[in-house]
N, C-alpha and C positions, 0 to 999 in steps of 0.2 A: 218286536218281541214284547209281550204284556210280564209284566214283575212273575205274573203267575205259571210262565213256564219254565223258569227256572228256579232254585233257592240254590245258595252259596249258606257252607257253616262251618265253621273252626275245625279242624284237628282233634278237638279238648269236647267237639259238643255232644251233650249225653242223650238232645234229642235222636241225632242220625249219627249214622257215621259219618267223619268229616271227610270234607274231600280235599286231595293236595291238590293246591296249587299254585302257581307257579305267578299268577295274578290274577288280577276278578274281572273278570267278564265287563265288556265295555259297557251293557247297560248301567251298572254300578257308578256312580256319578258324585255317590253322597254314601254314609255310613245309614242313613234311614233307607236308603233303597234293600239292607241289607234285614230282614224281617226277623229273622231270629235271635230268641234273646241271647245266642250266643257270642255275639258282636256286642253285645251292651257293655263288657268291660272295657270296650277302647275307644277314647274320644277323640282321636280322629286316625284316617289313614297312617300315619307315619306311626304310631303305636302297635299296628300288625304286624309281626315282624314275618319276613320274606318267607316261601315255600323252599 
């Protein structure tokens, strides 16, 4: 699966509506795999807090 068929975005994000979830999709590997700037306020996984 290329980055380009999915996007994953916050709860809170004012581009789309977010999507719940419950965890991120296995391609997600790293917080850069994740393209929207609405992930930019957490520097790393353990700062998400759970769906």
């Amino acid at each position: 699966m290329s980055s380009d068929d999915f996007s994953v975005h916050t709860k809170a994000c004012e581009e789309v509506s977010g999507m719940s979830l419950s965890s991120l999709p296995d391609e997600v590997t790293s917080l850069d795999d994740l393209a929207c700037e609405c992930w930019e306020k957490f520097d790393s996984f353990e700062d998400i807090p759970s769906a």
